[in-house]
N, C-alpha and C positions, 0 to 999 in steps of 0.2 A: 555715784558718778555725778555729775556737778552740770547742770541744765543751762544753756542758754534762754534766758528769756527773751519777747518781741516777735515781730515778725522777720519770717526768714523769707529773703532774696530769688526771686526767679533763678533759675539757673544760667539761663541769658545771658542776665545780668552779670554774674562772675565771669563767663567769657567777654565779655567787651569791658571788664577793667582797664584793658592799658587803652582802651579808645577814650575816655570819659574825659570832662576836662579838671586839669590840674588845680590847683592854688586853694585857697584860705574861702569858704564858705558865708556868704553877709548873715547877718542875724536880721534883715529887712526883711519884710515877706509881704511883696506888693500885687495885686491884680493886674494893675496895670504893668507893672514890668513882667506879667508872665504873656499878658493881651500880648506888649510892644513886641516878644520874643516869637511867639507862634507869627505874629503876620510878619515878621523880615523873615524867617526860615521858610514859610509860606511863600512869599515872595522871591525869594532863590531858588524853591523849589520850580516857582511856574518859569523860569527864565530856560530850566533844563529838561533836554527831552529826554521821558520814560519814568517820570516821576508823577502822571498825571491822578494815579489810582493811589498818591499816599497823604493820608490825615495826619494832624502836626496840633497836639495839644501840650499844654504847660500849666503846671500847676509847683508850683514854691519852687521857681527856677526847675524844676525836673521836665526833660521832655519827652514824650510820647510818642513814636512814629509808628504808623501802620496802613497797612494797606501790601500794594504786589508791585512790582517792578517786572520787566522783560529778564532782568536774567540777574542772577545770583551778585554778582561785582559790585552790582550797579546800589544796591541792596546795603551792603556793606560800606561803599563811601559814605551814606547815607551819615556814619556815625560821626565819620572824622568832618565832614561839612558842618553839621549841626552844633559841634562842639566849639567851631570858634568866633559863634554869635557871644554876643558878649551877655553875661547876665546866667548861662549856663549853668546849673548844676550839675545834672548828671543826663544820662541818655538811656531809655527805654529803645531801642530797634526791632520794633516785632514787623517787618515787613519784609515779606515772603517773595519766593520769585514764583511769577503767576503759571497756572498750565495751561491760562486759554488760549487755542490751537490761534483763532483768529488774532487776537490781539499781536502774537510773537508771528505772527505771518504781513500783518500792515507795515512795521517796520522794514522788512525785509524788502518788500513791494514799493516802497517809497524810496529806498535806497536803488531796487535798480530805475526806478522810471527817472531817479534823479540824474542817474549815471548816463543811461540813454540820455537825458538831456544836452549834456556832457559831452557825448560823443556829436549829436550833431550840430551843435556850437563848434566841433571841433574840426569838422568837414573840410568846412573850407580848407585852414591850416593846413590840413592833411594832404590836401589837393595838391597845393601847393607846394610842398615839400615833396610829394610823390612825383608832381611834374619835374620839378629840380632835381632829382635824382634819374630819373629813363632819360631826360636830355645830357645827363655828362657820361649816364653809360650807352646809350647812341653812341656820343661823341667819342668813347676810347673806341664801339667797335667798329666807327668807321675809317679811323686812323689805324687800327688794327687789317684791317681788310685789305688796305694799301701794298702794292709789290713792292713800290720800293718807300721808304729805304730798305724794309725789314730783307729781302730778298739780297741788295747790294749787300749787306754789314755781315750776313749772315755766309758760313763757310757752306750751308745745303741748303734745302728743304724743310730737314726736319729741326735746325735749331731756328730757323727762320718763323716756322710754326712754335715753338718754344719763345720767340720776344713777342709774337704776336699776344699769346697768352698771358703774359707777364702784360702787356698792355692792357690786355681786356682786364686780368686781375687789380691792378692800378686804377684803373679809373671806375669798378665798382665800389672799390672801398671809398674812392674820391664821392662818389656820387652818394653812397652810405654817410659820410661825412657830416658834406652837406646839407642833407634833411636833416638829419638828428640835430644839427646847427640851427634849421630856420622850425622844428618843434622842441627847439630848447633841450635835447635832453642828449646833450655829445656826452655827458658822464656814462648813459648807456651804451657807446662804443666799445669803451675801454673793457666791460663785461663783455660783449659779443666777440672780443676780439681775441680776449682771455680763454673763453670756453673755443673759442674757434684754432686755438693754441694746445688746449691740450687732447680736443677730438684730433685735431690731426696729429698731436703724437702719439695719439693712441693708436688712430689708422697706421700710421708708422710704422710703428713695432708690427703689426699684425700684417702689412702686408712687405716687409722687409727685402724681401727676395723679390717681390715684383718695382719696388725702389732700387734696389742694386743694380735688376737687368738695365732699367730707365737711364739711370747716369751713367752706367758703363757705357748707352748707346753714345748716349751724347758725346762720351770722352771720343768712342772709336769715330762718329762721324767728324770730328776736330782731327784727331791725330791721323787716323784713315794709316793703319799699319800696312794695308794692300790695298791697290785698285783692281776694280773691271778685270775677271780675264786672269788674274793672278795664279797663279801652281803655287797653293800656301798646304804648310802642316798645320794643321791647331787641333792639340789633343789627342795625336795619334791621328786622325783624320786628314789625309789627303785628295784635293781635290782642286777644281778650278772656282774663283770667286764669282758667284752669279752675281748676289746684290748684298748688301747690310738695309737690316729694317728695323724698323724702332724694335723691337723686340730679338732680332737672331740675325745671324748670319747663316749666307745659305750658300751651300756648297757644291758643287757639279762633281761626281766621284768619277775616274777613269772606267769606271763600268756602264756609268750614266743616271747612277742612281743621285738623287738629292740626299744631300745631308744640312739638318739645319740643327745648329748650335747655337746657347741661348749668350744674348750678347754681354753674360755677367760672366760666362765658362770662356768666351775670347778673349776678354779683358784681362783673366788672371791668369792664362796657359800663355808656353811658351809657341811662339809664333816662328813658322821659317817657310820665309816668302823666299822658293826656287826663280822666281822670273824678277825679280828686280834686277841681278844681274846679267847682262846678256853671255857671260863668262859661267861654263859651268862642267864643274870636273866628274867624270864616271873614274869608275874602281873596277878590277880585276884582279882575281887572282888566279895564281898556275900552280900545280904543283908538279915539280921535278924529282927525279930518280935521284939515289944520295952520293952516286958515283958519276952524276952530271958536272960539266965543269962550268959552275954556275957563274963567272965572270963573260962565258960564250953566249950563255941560256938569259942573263941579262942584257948585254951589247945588243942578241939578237931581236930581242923583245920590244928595246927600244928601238931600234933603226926600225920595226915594221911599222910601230905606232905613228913614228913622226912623218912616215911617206905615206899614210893615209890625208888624203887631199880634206877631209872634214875636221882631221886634226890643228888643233891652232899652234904656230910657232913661240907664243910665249902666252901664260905659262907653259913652260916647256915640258916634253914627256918625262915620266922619272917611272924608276924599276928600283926596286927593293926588295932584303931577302925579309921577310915578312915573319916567317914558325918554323921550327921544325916538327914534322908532323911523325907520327910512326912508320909511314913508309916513303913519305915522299920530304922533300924541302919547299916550301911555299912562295913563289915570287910571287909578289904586288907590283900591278902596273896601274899608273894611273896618266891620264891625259883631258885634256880638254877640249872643251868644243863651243860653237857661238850656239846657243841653244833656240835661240829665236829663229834659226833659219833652218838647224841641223839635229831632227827627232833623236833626244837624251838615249831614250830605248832600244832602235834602229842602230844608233852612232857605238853604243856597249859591243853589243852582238853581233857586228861585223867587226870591230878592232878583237874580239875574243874569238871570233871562226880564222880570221887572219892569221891572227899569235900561234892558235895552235897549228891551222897547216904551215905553218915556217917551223915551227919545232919540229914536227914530222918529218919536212925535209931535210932538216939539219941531223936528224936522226938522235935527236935529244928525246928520250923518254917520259912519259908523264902515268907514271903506275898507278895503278889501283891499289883498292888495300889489300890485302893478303892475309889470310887466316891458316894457320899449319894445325892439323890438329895431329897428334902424334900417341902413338898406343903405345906399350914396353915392346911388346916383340916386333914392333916395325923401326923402332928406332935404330936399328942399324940400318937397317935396310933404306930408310926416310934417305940418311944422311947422304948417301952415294949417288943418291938418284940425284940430291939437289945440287950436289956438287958437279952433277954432269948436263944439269939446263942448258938450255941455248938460249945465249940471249935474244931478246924480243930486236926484231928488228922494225924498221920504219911500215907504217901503212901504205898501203899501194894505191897509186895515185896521189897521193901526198905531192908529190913535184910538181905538179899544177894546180892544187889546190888554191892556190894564192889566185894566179890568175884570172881563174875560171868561177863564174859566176857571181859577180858584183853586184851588190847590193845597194841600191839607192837609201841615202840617210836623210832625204830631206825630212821637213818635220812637216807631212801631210797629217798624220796623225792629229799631232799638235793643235792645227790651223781647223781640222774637221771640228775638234773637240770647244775649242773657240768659237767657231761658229752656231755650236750648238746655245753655248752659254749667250752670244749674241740674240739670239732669238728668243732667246726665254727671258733675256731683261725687255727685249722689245714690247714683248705680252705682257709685262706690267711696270712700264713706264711712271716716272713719279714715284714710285713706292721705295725709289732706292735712293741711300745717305751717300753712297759714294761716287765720284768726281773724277774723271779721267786727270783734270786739270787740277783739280785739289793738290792740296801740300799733301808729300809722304814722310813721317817721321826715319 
């Protein structure tokens, strides 16, 4: 095998080949150009800090560094600095990064007392930009605070407190602005505003459903589908309108119980407001025998409806044949009434105790059902018996039924049941979005 002769290369040395420098080597070999080379590298060296601990020798342009540095990097420029002194040959780098605990702790220690210095040079500045900021957000929340205009522009309460909000949110960005304006650093908004962009679309999403109830309120305190007092359905629930609150609507049930529904489930259910009309029609129905002569049992039906004095003359009464049932035929009667003076309930139930004592007396039948139940060896026997019934005739007492014992329809009910709901918005005053005087969609 075939020996290289000479001396062989530190290992170093072959890692920092691509640092070394380049070009055509002089065949000059001067003391003084290796002297002139250590003191300018020397001299570069003392200009930077953490170089204090490294020797810097040269001998036939080759140079020599050693010694420790703070940390590893620092160590490593070492190579490419040195190389482009002119006069260079090549680059010894034995200089290590040091482990004295003190040494790598001064630096550290000089940096913060620097930084402290830093900050209270920076004081004042700070002062001052801090005051400029509390005096413009003062200034939105005492424009904020004002009844009017926010009060006049606003359709309640609660969008009233919604521009107030919007004001104070306004004028702390404004006041945010500001400062970062007079400590130079407005590019740091555009980041606070960014991250403040996407926490709240994160709050968003997470709290979604308590965002839905929020604007639904807002739409319904705008639109206001019922006022105060109202007989609305929402959702299957019937009841009187107590109040709408930033969160629910709250409901007075004919029992007396509260019902509150959240105001995202009113916003998207179907709504039927009874009292916006003062016109409001009841239903009944009859059912008649099949051998009635149902042109009579109609005629009759209506003339009772229309000479009840709670009845109104237009819309007018109307009687219709409605099913035919298994044993009976089904007239529908329907009429109307002013409902704001004339209890809906009260008003059903005496036009339906009427109807029938008139049928009674007219001697018009209204059957029940009938069930036959028939065994083999009775059925002869069934058949002769049913062929020799007596017809049913009229109930006794019937001919005065009409008369006798009238029933008052006024709507006390009504007005009790309003009064209740009057007292219970009394007890919390302010907390409610809707407006006698508001717009109703």
């Amino acid at each position: 095998m075939l020996a290289l002769a000479g001396p062989t290369l530190p290992q170093s040395a072959w890692a920092q080949d691509d640092d070394q420098p380049q070009g055509t080597i002089s065949i000059d070999d001067s003391a003084t150009r290796d002297a002139a080379i250590a003191t300018r590298i020397r001299e570069i060296l003392a200009q930077l800090d953490g170089y204090e601990d490294v020797t810097v020798t040269v001998s036939a342009g080759i140079v020599t560094l050693r010694g420790t540095t703070l940390d590893g990097p620092a160590a490593a420029r070492l190579t490419a600095l040195a190389g482009r002194v002119e006069g260079v040959v090549a680059i010894e780098n034995e200089v290590t990064e040091t482990t004295d605990v003190a040494k790598r702790l001064n630096p550290a220690a000089q940096r913060f007392m620097k930084r402290m210095q830093q900050v209270v040079a920076f004081l004042p500045l700070a002062g001052v930009a801090l005051g400029a900021f509390a005096a413009v957000v003062l200034a939105g929340f005492a424009l904020a605070r004002l009844r009017w205009p926010w009060d006049r522009l606003a359709p309640n309460a609660f969008i009233a407190d919604i521009y107030r909000q919007v004001i104070r949110l306004g004028f702390f960005v404004a006041g945010l602005v500001v400062a970062l304006d007079i400590l130079g650093a407005t590019a740091l908004l555009s980041t606070i505003l960014g991250a403040a962009g996407i926490i709240g679309l994160a709050i968003g999403f997470a709290v979604r459903d308590t965002v839905e109830n929020f604007i639904a309120s807002i739409m319904l305190s705008i639109r206001q589908p019922f006022r105060p007092n109202d007989t609305v359905e929402i959702g299957g629930d019937v009841g009187n309108v107590i109040r709408l609150t930033s969160r629910a609507t709250i409901l007075l049930s004919f029992d007396g119980n509260h019902i509150r529904i959240p105001n995202a489930t009113v916003f998207k259910s179907r709504i039927i407001n009874f009292t916006l009309n003062d016109e409001r029609r009841f239903t009944a129905d009859f059912g008649v025998a099949y051998d009635t002569d149902l042109l009579q049992a109609q005629k009759l039906a209506r003339e009772t409806l229309e000479a009840l004095s709670f009845v109104l003359e237009k819309p007018a009464v109307n009687v219709w044949i409605e099913d035919l049932g298994d044993s009976a035929v089904t007239l529908r009667c329907t009429a109307w009434i002013a409902q704001h003076n004339t209890s809906f309930v009260a008003a059903r139930s005496e036009a339906i105790r009427l109807v029938m004592a008139a049928f009674d007396t007219a001697g018009i039948v209204m059957p029940e059902p009938t069930v036959r139940v028939l065994r083999p060896d009775a059925a002869e026997a069934a058949e002769p018996a049913a062929q020799g019934a007596p017809p049913r005739s009229p109930r006794a007492g019937s001919a005065t039924a009409i008369a006798a014992g009238a029933i008052d329809v006024a709507a006390d009910m009504e007005h009790e049941l309003e009064a209740i709901v009057e007292d219970e918005r009394q007890t919390a005053r302010g907390k409610d979005l809707l407006r006698r005087e508001g717009p109703t969609e």
